[in-house]
C-alpha positions in Angstrom: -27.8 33.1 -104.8 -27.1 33.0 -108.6 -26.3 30.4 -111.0 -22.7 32.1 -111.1 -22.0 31.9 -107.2 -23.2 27.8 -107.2 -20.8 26.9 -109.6 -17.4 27.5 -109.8 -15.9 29.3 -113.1 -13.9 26.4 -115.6 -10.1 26.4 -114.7 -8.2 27.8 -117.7 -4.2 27.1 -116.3 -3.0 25.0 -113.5 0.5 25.3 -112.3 1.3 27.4 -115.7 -0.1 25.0 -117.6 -2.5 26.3 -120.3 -5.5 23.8 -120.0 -7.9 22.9 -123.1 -11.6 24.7 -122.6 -14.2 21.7 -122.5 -15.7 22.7 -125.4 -13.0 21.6 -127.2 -13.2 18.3 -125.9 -15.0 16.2 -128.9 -17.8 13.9 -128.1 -16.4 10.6 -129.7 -18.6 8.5 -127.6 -20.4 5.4 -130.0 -23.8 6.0 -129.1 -24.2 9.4 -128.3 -24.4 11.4 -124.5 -25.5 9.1 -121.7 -27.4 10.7 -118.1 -26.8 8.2 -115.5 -28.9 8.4 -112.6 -27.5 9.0 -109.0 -30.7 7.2 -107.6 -29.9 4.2 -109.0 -26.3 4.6 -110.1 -23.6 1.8 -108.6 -20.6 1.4 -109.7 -19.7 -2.4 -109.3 -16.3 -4.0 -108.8 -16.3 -7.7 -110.4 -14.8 -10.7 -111.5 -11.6 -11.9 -109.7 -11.9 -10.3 -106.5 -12.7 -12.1 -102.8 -14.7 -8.7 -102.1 -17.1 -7.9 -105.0 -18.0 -4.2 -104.4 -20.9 -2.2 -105.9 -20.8 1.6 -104.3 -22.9 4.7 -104.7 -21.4 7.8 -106.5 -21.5 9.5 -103.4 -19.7 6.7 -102.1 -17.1 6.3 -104.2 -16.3 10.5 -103.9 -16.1 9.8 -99.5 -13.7 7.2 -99.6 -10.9 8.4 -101.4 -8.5 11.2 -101.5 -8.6 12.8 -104.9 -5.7 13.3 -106.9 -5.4 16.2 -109.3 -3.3 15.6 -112.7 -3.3 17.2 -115.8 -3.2 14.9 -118.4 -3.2 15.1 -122.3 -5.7 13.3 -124.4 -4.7 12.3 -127.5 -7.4 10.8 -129.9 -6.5 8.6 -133.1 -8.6 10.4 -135.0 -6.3 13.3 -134.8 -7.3 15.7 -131.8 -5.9 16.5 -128.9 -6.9 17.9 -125.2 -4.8 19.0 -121.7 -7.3 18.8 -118.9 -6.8 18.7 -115.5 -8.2 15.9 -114.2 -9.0 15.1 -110.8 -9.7 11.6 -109.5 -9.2 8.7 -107.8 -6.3 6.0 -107.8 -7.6 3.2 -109.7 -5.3 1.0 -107.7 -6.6 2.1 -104.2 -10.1 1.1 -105.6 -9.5 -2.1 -106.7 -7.3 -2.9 -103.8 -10.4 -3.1 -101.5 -12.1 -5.5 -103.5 -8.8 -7.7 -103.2 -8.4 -8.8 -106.3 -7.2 -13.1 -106.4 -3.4 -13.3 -107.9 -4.3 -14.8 -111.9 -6.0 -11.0 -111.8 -4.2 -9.2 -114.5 -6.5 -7.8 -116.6 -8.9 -4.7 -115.7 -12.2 -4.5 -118.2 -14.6 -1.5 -118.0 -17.9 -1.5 -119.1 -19.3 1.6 -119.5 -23.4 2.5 -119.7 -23.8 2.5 -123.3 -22.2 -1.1 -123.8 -18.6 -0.1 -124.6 -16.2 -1.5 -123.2 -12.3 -1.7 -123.0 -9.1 -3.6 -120.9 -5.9 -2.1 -119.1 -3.3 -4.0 -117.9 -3.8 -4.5 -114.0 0.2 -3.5 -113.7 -0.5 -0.4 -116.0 -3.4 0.9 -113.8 -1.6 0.6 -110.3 1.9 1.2 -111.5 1.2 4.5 -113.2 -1.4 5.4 -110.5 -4.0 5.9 -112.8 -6.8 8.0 -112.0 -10.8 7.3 -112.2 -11.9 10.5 -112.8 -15.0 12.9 -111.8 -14.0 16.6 -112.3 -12.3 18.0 -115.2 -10.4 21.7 -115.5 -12.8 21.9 -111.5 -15.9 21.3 -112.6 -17.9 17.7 -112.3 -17.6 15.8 -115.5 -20.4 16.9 -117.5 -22.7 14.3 -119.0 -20.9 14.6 -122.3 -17.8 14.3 -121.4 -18.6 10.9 -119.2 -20.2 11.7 -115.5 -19.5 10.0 -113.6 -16.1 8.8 -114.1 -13.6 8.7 -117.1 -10.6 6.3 -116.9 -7.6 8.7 -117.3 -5.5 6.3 -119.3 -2.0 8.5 -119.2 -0.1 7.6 -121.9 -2.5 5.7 -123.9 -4.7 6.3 -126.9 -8.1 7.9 -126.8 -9.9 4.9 -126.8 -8.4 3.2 -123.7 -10.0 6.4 -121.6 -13.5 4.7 -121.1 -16.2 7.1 -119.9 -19.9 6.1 -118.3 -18.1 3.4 -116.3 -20.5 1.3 -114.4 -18.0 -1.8 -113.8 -14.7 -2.6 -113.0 -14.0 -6.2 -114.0 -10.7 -7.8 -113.1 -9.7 -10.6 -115.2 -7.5 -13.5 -116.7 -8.0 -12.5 -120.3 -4.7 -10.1 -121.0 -5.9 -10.6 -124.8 -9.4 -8.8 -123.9 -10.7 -7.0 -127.2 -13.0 -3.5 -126.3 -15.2 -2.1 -128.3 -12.4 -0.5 -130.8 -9.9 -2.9 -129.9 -12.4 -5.9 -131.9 -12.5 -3.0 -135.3 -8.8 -3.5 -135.4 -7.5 -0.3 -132.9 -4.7 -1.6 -131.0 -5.2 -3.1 -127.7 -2.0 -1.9 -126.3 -2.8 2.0 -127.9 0.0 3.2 -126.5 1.5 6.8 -127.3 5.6 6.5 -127.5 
């Protein structure tokens, strides 16, 4: 079998929509690519919940139903992207950790040490995605396997990448990684 028949060709439109190549999708990530290990990958649920969760990849794919958007990126610094993503609904995840009622805040931490916040409302009113496949394909390692945050409607630097925790919190003033340099926390687009 070749290389070409293992892995499926980069979608290019979806629905008539023209979709960004993922080569044109800028690194922007603070320091550098990051290769997470399935072997010892888990991706933890924390903080106020009653069910703290911490799941495989392969896991976290089996449980859900993906959901297939396509979404535009919009960075501050002046690029854009239209991908489409596909995912899972951040609000089905967190639901099964059952977060306590002064839960309001969602905090990701991400393998390198970044980290930003989304309003709890935001995230399960706007059925926002986690995602792990872009324009088909897996998220590469560049672009954030094993999951991006597919913050619709917000700034670049609200879609965290790398995640490796979901933290539900008190703190609606949370300051990220760009959020504490002066971005703005609520980063949104209109």
């Amino acid at each position: 079998m070749s290389s070409k028949t293992m892995n499926p060709p980069e979608l290019t439109e979806y629905e008539g929509i023209r979709l960004s190549p993922l080569k044109d999708f800028p690194d922007m990530s603070v320091k550098g690519t990051q290769h997470v290990s399935l072997a010892s990958y888990r991706l933890r649920i924390t903080g106020l919940v009653e069910r703290p969760e911490a799941y495989r990849y392969e896991e976290v794919l089996k449980q859900y139903r993906p959901q297939r958007r396509v979404v535009r990126l919009v960075c501050g610094t002046g690029w854009d992207v239209t991908i489409l993503w596909e995912g899972l609904p951040m609000g089905e995840l967190i639901g099964e950790a059952n977060p306590l009622p002064v839960a309001n805040t969602v905090i990701f931490h991400a393998c390198d040490g970044y980290t930003t916040a989304l309003p709890l409302d935001y995230l399960v009113d706007k059925n926002i995605l986690m995602a792990c496949k872009m324009n088909g394909l897996t998220i590469p390692p560049e672009r954030g396997f094993p999951f991006i945050i597919i913050a619709e409607g917000k700034q670049g630097h609200k879609w965290a990448r790398w995640i490796t925790e979901i933290e539900l919190s008190d703190n609606a003033d949370y300051l990220g990684y760009w959020e504490s340099q002066g971005y703005s926390n609520l980063a949104d687009l209109e």
